[in-house]
OpenMM code with the backbone's topology and positions (N, CA, C; nanometers):
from openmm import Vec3, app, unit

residues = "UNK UNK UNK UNK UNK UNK UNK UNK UNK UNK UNK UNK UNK UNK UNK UNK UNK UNK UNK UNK UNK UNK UNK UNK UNK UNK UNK UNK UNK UNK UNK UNK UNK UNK UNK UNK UNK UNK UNK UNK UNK UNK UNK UNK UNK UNK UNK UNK UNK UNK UNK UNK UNK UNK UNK UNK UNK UNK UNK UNK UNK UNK UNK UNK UNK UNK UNK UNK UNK UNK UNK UNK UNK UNK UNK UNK UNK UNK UNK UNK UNK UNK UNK UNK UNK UNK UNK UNK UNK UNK UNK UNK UNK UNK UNK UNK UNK UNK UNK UNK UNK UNK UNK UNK UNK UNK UNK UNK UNK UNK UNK UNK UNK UNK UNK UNK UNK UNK UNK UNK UNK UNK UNK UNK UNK UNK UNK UNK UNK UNK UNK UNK UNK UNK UNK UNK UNK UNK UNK UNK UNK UNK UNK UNK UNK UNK UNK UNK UNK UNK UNK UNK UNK UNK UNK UNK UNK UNK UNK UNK UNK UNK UNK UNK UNK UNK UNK UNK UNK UNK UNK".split()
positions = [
    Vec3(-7.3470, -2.6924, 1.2944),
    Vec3(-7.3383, -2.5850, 1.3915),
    Vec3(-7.4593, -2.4954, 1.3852),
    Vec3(-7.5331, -2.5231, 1.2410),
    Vec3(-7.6656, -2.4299, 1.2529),
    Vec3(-7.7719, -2.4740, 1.3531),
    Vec3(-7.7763, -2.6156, 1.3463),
    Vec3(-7.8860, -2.6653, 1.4264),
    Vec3(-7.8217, -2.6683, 1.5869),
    Vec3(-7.7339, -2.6703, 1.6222),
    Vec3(-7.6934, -2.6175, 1.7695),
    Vec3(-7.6079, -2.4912, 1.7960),
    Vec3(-7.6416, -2.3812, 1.7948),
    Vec3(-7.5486, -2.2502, 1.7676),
    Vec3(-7.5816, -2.2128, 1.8767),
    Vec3(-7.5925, -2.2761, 2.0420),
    Vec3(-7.5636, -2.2229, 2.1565),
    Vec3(-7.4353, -2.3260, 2.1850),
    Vec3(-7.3986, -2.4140, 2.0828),
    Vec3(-7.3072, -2.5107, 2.1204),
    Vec3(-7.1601, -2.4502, 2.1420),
    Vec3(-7.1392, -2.3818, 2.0478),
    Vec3(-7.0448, -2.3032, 2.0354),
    Vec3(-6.9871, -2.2178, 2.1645),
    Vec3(-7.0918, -2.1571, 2.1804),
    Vec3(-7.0933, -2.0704, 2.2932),
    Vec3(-7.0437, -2.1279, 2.4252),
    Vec3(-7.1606, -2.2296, 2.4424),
    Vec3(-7.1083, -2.3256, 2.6205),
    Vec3(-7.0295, -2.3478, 2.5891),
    Vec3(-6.9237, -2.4568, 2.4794),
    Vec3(-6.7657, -2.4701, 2.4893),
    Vec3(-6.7030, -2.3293, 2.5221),
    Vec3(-6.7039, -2.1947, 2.4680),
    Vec3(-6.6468, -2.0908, 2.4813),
    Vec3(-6.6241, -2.0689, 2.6143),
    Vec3(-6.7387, -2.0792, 2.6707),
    Vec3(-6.8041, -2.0366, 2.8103),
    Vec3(-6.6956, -2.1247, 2.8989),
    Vec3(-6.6777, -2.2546, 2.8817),
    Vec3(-6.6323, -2.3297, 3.0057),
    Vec3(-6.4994, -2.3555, 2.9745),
    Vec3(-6.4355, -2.2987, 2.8430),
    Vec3(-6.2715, -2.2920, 2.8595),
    Vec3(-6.2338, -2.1914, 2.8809),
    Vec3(-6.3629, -2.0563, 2.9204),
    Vec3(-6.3067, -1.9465, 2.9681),
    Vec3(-6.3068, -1.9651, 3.1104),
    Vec3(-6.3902, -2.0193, 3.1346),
    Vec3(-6.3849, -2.0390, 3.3215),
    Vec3(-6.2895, -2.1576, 3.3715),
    Vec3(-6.2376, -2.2334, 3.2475),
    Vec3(-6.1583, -2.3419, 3.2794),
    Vec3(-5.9776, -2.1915, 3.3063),
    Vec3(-5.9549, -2.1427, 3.2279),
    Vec3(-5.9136, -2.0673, 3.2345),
    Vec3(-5.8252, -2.0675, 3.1052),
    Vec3(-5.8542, -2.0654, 2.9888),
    Vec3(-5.7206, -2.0496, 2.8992),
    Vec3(-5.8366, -2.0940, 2.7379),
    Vec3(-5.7748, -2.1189, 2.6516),
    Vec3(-5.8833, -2.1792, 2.5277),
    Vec3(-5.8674, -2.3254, 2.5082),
    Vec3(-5.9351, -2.3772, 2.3680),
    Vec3(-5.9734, -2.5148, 2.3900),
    Vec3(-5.8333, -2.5727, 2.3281),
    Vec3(-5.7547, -2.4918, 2.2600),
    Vec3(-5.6046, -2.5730, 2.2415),
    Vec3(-5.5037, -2.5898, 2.3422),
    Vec3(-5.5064, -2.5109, 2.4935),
    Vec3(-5.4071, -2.4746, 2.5773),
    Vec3(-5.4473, -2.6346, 2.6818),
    Vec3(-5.3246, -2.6371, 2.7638),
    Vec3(-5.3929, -2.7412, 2.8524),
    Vec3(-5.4756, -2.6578, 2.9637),
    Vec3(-5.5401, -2.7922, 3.0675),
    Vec3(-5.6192, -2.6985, 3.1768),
    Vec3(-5.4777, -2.6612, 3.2345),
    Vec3(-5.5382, -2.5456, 3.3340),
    Vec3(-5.4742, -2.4852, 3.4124),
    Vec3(-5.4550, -2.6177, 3.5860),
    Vec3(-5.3238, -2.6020, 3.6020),
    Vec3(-5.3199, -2.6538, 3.7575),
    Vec3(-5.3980, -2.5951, 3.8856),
    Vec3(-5.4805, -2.6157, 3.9885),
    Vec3(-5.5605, -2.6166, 4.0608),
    Vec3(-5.5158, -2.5011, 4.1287),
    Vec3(-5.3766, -2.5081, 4.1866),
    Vec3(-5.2747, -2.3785, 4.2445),
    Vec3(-5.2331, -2.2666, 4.1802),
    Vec3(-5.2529, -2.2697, 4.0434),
    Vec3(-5.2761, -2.1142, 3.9555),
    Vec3(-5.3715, -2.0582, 3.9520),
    Vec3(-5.4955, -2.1675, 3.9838),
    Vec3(-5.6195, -2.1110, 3.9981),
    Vec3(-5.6808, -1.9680, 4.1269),
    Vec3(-5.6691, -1.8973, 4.1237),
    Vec3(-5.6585, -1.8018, 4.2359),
    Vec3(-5.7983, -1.8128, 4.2976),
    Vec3(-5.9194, -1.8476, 4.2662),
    Vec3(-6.0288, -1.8907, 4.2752),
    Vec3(-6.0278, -2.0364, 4.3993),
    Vec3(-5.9514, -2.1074, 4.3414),
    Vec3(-5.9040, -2.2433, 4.4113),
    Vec3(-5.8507, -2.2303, 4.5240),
    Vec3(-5.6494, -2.1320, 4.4950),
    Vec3(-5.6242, -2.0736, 4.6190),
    Vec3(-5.7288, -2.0875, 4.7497),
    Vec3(-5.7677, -1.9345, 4.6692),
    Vec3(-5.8396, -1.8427, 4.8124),
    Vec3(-5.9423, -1.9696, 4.8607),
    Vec3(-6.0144, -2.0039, 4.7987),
    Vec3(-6.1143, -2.1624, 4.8741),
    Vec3(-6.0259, -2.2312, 4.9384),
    Vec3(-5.9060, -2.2794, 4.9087),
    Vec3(-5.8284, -2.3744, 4.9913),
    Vec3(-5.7478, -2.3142, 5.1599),
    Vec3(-5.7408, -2.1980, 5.0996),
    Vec3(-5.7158, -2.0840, 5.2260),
    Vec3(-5.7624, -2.0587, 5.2926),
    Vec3(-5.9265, -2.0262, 5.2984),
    Vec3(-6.0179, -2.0076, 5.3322),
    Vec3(-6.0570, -2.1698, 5.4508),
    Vec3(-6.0410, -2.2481, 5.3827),
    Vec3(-6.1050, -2.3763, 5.4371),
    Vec3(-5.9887, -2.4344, 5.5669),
    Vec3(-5.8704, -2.3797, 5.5147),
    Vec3(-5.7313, -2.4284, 5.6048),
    Vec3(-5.7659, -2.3269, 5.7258),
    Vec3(-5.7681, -2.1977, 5.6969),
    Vec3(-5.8169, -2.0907, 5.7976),
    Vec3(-5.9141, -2.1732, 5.8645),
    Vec3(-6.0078, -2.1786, 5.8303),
    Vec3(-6.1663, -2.2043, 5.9089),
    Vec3(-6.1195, -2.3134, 5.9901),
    Vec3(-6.0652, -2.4368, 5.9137),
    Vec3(-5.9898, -2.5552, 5.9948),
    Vec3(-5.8936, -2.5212, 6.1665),
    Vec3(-5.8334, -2.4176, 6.0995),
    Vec3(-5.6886, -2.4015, 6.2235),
    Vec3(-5.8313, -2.3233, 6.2925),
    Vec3(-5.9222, -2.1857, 6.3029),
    Vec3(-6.0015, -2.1082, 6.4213),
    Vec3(-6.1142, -2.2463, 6.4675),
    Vec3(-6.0937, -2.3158, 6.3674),
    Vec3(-6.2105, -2.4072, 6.4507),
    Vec3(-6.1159, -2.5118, 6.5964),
    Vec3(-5.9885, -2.5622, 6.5152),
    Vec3(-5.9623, -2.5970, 6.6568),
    Vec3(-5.8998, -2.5162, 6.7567),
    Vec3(-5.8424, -2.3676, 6.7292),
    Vec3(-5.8052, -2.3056, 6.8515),
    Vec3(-5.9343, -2.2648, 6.9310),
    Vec3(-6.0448, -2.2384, 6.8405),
    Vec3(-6.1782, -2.2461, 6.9473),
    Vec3(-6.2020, -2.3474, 7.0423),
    Vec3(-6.1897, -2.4464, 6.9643),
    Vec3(-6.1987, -2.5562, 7.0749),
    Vec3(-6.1199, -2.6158, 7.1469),
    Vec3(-5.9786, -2.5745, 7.1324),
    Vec3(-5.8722, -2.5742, 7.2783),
    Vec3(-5.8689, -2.4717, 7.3369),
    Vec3(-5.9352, -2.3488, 7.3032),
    Vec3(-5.9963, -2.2218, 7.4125),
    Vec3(-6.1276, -2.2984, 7.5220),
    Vec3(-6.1951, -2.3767, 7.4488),
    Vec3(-6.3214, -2.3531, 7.5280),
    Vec3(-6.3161, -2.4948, 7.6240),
    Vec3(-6.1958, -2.5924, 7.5684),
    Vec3(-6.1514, -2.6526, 7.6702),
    Vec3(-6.0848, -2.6472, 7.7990),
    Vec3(-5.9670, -2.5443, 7.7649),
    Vec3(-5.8789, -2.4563, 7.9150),
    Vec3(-6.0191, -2.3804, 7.9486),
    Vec3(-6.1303, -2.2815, 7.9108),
    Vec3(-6.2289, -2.2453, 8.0027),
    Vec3(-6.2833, -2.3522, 8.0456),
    Vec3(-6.3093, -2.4960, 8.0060),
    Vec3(-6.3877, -2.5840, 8.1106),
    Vec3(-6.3347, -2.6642, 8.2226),
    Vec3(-6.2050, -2.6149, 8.2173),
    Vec3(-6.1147, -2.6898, 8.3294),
    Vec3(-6.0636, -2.5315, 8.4254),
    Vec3(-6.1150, -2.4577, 8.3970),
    Vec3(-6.0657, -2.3530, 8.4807),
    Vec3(-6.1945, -2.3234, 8.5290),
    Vec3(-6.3458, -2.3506, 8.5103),
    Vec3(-6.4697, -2.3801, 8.5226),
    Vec3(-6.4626, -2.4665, 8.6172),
    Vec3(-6.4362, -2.5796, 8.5996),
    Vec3(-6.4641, -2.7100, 8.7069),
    Vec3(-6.3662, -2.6506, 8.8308),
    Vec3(-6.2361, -2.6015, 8.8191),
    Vec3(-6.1214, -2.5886, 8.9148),
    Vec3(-6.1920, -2.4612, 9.0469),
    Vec3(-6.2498, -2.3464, 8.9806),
    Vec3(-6.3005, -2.2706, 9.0287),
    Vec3(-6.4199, -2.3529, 9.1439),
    Vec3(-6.5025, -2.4375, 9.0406),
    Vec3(-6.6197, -2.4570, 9.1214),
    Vec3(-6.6033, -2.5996, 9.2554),
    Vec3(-6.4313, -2.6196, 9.2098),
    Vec3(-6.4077, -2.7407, 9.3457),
    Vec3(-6.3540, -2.6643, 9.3904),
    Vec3(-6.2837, -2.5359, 9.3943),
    Vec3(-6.2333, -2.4476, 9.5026),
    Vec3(-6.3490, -2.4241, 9.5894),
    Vec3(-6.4471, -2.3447, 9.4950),
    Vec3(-6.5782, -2.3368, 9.6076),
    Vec3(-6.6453, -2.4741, 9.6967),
    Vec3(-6.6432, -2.5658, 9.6805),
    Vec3(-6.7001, -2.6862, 9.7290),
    Vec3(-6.5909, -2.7258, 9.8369),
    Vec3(-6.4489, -2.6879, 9.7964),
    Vec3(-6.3628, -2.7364, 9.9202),
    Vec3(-6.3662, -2.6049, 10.0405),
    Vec3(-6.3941, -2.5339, 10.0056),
    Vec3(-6.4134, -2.4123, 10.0763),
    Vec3(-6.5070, -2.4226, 10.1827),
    Vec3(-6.6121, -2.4711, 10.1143),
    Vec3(-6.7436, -2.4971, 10.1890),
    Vec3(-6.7303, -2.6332, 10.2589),
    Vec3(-6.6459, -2.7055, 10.2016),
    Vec3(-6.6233, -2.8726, 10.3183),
    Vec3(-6.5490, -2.8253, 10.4579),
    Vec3(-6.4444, -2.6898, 10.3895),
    Vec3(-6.3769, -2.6706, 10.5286),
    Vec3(-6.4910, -2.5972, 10.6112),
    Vec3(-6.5571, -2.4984, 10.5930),
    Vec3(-6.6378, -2.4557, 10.6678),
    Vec3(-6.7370, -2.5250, 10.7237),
    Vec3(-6.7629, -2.6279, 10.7094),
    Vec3(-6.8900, -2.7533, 10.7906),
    Vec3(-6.8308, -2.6930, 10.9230),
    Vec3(-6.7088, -2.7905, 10.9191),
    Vec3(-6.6910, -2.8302, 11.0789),
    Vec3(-6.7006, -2.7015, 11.2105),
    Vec3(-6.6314, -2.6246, 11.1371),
    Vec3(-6.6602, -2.5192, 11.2169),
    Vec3(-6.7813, -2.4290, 11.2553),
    Vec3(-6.8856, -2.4479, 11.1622),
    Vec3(-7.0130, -2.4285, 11.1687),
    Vec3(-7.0927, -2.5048, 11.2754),
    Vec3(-7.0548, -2.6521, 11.2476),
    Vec3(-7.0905, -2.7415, 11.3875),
    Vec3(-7.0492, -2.7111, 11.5260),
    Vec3(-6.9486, -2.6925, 11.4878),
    Vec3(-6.8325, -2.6553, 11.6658),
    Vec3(-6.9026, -2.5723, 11.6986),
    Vec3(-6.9784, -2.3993, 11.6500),
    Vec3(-7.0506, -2.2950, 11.6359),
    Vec3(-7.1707, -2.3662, 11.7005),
    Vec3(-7.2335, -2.4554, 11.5961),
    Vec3(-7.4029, -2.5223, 11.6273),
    Vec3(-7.4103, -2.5690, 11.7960),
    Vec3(-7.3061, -2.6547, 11.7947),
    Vec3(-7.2812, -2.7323, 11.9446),
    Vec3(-7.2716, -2.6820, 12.0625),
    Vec3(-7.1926, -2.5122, 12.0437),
    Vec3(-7.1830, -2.4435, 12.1368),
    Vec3(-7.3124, -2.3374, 12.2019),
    Vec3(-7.4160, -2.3308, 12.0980),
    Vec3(-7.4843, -2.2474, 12.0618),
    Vec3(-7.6488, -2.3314, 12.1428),
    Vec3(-7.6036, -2.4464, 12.0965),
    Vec3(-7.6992, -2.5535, 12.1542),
    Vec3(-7.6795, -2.6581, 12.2526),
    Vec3(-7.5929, -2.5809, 12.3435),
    Vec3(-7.5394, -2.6697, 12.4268),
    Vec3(-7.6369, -2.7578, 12.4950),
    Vec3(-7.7451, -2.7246, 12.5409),
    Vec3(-7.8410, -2.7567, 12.6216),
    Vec3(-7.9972, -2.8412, 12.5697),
    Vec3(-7.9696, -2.8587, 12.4054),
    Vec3(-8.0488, -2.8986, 12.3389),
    Vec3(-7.9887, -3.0141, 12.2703),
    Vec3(-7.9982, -3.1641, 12.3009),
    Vec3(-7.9331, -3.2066, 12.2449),
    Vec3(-8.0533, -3.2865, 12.1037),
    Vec3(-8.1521, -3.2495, 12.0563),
    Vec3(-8.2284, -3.2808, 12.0098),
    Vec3(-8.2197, -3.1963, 11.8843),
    Vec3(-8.1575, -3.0650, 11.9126),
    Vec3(-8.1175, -2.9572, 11.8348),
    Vec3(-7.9979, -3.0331, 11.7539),
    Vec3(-7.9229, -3.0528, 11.8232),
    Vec3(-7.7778, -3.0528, 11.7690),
    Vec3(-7.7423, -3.1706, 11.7222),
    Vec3(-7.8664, -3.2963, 11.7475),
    Vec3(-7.8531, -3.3833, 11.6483),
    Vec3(-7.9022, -3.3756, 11.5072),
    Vec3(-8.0508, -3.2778, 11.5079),
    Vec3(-8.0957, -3.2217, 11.3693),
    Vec3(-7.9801, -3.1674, 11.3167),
    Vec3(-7.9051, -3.0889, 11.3495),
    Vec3(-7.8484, -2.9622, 11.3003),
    Vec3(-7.6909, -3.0390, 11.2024),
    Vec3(-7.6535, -3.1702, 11.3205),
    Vec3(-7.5533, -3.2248, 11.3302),
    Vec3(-7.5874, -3.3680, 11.1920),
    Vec3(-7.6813, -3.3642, 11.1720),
    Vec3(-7.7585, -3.4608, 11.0770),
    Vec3(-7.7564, -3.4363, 10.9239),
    Vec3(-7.8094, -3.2413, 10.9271),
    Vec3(-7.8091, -3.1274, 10.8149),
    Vec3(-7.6698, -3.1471, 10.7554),
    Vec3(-7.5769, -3.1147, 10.8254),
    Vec3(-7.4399, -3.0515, 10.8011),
    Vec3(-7.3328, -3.1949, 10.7238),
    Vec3(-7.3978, -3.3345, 10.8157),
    Vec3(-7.3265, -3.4680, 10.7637),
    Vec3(-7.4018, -3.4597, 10.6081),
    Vec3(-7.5297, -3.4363, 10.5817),
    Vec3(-7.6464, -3.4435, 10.4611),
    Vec3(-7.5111, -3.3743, 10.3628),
    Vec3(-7.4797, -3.2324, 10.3982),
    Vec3(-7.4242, -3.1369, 10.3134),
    Vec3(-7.2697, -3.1799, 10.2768),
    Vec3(-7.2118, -3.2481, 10.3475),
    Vec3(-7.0806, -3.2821, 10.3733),
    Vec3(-7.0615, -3.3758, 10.2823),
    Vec3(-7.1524, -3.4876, 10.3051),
    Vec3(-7.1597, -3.6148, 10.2093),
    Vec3(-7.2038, -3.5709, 10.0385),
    Vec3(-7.3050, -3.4813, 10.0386),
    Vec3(-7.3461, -3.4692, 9.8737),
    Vec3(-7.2541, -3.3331, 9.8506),
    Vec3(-7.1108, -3.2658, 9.9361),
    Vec3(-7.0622, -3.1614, 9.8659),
    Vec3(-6.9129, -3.2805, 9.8270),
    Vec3(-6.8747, -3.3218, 9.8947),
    Vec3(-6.7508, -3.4242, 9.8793),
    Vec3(-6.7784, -3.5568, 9.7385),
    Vec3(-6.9126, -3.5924, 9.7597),
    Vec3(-6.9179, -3.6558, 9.6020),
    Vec3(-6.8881, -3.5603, 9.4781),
    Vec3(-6.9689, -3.4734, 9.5020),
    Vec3(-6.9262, -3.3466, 9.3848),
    Vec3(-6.8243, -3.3213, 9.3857),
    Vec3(-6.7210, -3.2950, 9.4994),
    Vec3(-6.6151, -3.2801, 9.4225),
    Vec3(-6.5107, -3.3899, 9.3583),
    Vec3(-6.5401, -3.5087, 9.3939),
    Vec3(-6.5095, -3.6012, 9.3604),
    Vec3(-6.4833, -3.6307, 9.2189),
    Vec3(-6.6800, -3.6286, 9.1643),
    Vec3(-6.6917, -3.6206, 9.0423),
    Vec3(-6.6020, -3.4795, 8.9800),
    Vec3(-6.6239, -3.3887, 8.9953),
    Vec3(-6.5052, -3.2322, 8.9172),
    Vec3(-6.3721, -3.3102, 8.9429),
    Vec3(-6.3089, -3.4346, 8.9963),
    Vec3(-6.1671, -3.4229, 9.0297),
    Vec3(-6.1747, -3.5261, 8.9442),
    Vec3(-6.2409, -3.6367, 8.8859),
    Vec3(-6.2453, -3.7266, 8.7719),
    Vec3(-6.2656, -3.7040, 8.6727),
    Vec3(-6.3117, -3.5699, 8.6486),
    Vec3(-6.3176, -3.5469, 8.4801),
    Vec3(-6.2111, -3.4263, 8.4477),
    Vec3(-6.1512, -3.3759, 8.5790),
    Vec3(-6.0328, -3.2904, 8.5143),
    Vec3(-5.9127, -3.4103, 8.5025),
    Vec3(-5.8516, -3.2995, 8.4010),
    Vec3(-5.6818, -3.4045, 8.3204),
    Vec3(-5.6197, -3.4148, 8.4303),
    Vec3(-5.5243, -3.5320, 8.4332),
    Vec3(-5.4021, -3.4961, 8.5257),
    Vec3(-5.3337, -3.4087, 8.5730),
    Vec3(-5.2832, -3.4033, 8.6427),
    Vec3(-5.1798, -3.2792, 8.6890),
    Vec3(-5.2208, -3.1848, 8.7237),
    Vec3(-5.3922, -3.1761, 8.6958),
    Vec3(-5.4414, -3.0015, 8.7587),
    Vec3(-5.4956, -3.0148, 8.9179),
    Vec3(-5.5109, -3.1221, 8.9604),
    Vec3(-5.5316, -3.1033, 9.0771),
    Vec3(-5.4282, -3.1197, 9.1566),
    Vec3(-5.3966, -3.0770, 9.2681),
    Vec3(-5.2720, -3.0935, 9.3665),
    Vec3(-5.3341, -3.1672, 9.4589),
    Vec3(-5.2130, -3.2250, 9.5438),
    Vec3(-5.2160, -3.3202, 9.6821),
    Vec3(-5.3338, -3.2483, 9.7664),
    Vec3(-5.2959, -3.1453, 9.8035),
    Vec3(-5.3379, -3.1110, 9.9121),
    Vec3(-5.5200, -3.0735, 9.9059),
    Vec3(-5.5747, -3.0708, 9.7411),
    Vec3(-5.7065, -3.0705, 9.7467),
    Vec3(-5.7203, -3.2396, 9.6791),
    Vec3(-5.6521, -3.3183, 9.6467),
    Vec3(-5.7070, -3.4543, 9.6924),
    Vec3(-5.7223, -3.5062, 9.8404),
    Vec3(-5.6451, -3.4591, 9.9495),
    Vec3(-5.6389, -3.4725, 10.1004),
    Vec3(-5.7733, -3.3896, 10.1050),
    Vec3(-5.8109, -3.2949, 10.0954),
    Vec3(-5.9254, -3.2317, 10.1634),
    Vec3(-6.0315, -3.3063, 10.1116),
    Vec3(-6.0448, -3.3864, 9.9774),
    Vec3(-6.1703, -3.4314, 9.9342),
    Vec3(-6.1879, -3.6126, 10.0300),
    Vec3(-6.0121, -3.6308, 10.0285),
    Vec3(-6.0197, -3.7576, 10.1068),
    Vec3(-6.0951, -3.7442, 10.2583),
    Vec3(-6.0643, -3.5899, 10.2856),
    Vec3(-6.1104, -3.6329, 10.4835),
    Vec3(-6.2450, -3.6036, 10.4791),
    Vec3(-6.2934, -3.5518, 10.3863),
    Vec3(-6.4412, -3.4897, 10.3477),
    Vec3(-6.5261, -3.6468, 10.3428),
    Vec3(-6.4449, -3.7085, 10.2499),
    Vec3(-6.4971, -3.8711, 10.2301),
    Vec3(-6.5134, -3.9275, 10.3871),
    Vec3(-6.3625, -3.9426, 10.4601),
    Vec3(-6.3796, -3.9888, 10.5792),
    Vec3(-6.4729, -3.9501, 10.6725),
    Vec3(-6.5167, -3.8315, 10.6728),
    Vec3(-6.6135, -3.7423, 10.7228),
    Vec3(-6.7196, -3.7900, 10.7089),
    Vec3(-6.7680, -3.8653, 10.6054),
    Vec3(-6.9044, -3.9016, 10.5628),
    Vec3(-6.9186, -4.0520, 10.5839),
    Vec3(-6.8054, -4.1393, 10.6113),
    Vec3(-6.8192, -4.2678, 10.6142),
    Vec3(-6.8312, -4.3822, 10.4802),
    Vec3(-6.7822, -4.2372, 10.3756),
    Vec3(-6.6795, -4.3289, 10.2910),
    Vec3(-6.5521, -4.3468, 10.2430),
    Vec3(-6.5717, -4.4575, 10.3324),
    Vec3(-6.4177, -4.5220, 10.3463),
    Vec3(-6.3286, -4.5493, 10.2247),
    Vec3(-6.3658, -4.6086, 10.0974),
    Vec3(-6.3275, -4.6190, 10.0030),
    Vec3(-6.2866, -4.5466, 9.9442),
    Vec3(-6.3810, -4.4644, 9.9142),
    Vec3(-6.3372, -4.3278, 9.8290),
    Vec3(-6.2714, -4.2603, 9.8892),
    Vec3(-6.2386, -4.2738, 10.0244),
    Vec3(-6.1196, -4.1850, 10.0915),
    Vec3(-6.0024, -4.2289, 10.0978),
    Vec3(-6.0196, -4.3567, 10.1293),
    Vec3(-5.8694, -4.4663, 10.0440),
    Vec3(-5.8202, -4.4430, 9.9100),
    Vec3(-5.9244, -4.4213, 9.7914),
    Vec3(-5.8448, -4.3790, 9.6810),
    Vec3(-5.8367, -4.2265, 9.6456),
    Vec3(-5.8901, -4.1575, 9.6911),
    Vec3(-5.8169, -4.0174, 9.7477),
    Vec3(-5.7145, -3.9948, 9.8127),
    Vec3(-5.6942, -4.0538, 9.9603),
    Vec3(-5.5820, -4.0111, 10.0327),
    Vec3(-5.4356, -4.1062, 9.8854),
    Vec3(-5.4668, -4.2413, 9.8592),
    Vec3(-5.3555, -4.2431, 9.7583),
    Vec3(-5.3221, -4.1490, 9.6668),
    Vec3(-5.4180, -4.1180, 9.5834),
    Vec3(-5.4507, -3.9962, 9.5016),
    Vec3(-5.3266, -3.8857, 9.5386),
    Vec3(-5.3437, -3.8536, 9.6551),
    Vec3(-5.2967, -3.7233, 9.7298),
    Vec3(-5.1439, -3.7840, 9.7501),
    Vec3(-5.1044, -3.8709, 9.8184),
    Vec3(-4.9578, -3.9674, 9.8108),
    Vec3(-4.9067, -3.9445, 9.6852),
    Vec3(-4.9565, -3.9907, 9.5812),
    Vec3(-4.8863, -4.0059, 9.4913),
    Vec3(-4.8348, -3.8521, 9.4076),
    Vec3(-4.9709, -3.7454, 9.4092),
    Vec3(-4.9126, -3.6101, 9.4031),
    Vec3(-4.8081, -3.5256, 9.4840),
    Vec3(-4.8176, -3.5542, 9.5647),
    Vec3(-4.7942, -3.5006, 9.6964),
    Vec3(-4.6282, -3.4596, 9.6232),
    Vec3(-4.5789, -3.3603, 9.6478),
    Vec3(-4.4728, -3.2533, 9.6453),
    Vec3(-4.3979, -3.1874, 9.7267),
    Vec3(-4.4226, -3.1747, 9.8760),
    Vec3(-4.3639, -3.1639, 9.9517),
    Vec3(-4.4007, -3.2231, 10.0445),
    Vec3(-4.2942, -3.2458, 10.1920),
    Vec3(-4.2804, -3.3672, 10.2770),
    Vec3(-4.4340, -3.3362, 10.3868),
    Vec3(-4.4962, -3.2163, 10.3647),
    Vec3(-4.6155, -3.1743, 10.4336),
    Vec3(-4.7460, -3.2497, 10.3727),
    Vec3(-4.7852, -3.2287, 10.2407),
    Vec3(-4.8499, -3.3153, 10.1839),
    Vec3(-4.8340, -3.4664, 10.1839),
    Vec3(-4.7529, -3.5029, 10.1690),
    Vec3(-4.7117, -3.6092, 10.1659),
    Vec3(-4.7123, -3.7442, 10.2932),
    Vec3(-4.7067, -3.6439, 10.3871),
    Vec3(-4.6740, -3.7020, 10.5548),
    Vec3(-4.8466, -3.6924, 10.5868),
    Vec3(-4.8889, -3.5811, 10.5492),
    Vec3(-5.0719, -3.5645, 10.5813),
    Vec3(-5.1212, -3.6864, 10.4882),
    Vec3(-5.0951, -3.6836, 10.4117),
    Vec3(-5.1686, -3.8224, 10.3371),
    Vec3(-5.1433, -3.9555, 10.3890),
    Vec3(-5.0918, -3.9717, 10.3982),
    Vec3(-4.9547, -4.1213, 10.4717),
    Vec3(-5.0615, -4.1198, 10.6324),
    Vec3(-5.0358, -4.0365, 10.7275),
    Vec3(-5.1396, -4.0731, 10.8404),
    Vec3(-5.2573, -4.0506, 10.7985),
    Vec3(-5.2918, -4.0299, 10.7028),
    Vec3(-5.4391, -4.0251, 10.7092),
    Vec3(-5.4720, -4.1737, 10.6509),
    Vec3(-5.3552, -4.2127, 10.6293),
    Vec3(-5.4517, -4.3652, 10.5387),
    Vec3(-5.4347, -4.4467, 10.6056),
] * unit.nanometer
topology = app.Topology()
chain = topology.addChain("A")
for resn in residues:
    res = topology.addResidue(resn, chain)
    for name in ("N", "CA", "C"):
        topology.addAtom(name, app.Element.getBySymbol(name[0]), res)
């Protein structure tokens, strides 16, 4: 012990931090209050990490929902903008094919978009009646397909005999 007399010591040292002396057994992991609070700590951090991230999921579906409200908003307003253009240009029909050209341009690349926002939200958040508006938006543009599996889309949600009957003649 003369020629190592820090030896002494580090054993001292690490059955005091073990928690007890070198005749006792170790201590169990859950008496350890040191251990505890780390295991508490880590379970905590665990549970705020996923309610963060089922928070910031309901904001990205109330994100997308918002921004196909605006896009169906704006599909309904084409037509009537045209009816407006047509009347406005009655006498120009060179006008009102540019104008009438613009508005199909806007119609066609706002109805894919919403298309895409209606394929990456979950089930059940969209209703009939904005799968019908994205379907006639499709028909509007001369795609046929994608308005076929929209107007089904809209059938199969569909909830009352109004939705339901609008989808059905439209297909």
């Amino acid at each position: 012990s003369t020629l190592f007399p820090y030896t002494t010591l580090f054993r001292s040292a690490r059955v005091e931090a073990a928690g007890g002396d070198a005749a006792s057994p170790p201590v169990p992991w859950y008496r350890n209050i040191s251990t505890v609070i780390s295991v508490s700590a880590l379970a905590f951090s665990f549970g705020t990490t996923f309610v963060s991230y089922h928070r910031t999921k309901l904001q990205d579906i109330q994100s997308s929902r918002q921004e196909l409200r605006g896009i169906l908003q704006r599909l309904s307003a084409i037509p009537r903008e045209m009816l407006d253009a047509t009347k406005k240009y009655a006498g120009d029909p060179s006008s009102i094919t540019g104008i009438s050209q613009l508005y199909n341009q806007e119609s066609t690349m706002l109805s894919r978009q919403a298309g895409e926002i209606v394929k990456r939200l979950p089930q059940g958040v969209v209703s009939a009646t904005e799968y019908y508006a994205i379907a006639v938006a499709f028909q509007t543009s001369y795609n046929l397909a994608a308005a076929k599996e929209f107007l089904q889309l809209a059938t199969e949600k569909a909830n009352n005999f109004n939705d339901e009957i609008g989808a059905i003649r439209s297909s």
